[in-house]
C-alpha positions as CSV (number, residue, x, y, z in Angstrom):
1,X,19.4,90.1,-60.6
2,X,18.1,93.1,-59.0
3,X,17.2,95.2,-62.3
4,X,15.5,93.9,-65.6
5,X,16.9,95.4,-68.1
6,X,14.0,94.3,-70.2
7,X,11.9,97.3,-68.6
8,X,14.0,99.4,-70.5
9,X,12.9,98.8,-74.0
10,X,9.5,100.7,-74.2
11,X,11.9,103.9,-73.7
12,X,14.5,102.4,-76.5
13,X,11.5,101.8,-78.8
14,X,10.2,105.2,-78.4
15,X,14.0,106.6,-78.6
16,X,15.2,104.8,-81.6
17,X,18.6,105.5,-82.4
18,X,19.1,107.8,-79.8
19,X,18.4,104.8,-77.0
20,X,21.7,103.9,-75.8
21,X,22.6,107.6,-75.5
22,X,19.1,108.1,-73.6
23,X,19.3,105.1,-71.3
24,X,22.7,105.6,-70.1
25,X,21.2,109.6,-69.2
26,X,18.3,107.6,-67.6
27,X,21.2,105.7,-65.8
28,X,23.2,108.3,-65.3
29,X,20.4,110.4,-63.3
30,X,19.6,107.4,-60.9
31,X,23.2,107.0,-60.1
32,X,23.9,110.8,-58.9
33,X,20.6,111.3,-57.6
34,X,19.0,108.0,-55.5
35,X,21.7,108.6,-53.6
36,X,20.4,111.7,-52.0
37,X,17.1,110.0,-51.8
38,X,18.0,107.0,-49.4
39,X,19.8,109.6,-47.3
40,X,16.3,111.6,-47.2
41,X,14.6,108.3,-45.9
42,X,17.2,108.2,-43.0
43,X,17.2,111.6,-42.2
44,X,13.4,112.3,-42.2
45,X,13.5,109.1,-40.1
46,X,15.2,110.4,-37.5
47,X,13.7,113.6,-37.5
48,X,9.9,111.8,-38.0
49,X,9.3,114.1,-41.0
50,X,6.4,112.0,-42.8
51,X,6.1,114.4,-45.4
52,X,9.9,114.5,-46.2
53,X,9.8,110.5,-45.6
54,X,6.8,110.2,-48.3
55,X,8.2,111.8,-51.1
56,X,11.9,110.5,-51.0
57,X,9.8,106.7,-50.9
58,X,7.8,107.8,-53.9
59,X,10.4,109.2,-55.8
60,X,12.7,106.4,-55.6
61,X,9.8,103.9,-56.0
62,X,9.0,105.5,-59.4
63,X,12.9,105.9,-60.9
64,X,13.1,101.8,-59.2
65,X,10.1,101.3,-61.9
66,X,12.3,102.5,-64.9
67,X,14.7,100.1,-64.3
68,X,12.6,96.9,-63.3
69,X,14.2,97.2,-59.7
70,X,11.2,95.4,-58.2
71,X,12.3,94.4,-54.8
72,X,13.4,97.9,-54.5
73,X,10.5,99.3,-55.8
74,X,8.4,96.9,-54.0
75,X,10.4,98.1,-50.7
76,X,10.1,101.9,-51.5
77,X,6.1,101.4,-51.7
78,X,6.1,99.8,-47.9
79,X,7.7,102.6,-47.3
80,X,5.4,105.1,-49.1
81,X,2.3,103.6,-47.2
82,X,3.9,103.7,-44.0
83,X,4.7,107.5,-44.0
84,X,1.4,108.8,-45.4
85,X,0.0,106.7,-42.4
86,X,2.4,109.0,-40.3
87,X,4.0,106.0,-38.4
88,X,7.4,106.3,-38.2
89,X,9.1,104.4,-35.9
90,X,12.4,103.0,-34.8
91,X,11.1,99.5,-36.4
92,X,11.4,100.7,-39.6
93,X,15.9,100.5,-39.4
94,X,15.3,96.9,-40.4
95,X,13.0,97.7,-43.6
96,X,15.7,100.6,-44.1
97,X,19.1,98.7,-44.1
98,X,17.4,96.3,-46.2
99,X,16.7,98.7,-48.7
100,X,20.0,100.5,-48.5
101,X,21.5,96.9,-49.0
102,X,19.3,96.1,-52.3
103,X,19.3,99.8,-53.1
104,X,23.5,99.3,-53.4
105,X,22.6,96.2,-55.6
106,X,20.6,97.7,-57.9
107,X,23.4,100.9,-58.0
108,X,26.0,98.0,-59.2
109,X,23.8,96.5,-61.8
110,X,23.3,99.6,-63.2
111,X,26.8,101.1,-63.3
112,X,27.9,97.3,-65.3
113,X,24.8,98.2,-67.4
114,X,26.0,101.2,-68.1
115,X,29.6,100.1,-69.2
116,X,28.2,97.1,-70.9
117,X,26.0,99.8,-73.4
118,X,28.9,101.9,-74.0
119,X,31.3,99.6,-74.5
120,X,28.8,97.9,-77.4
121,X,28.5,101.2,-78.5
122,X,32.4,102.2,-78.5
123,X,32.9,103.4,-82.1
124,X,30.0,104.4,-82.9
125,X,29.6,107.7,-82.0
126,X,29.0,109.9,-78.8
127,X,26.6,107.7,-76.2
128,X,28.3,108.1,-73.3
């Protein structure tokens, strides 16, 4: 399994009844915003933008962390380090598609997650 859903109950403890509602928000933002992210990894890439490069690695590192993605995450941080040491390279495709590939993973999980929360919560109210 590629998330842990587990890492999502400090944020439904703090939430309390308003978790589901939350989480699927939480879910919601990864799904129509990583997206853009992984592009940003490719593109600044190509164009050896470090900077550009950096940030879209530490942003999806740290929204991979909400969701206990940790081979993404873990991924994401490789690829953090490697653009603040300004050393993009053609050698970095491999570490890239096999991000994209975990990153779709994780994208699946978390759109079954999704349906899995609403569907328990069908009934009982707007969550979704």
């Amino acid at each position: 399994m590629s998330i842990d859903p587990s890492a999502l109950a400090p944020y439904r403890d703090a939430m309390g009844p308003g978790a589901d509602s939350f989480v699927i928000d939480l879910i919601d933002t990864f799904l129509s915003t990583s997206g853009q992210l992984v592009d940003g990894l490719y593109t600044s890439l190509a164009e050896s933008d470090a900077k550009t490069f950096t940030r879209c690695a530490h942003t999806l590192k740290s929204n991979s962390a909400i969701f206990g993605a940790r081979l993404l995450l873990n991924l994401c941080k490789e690829l953090e380090a490697t653009g603040k040491s300004n050393n993009l390279t053609g050698a970095l495709f491999p570490l890239m598609d096999q991000l994209k590939a975990e990153y779709k993973l994780v994208c699946k999980e978390l759109a079954a997650l999704r349906q899995s929360i609403a569907a328990e919560n069908a009934g009982k109210g707007p969550t979704a």
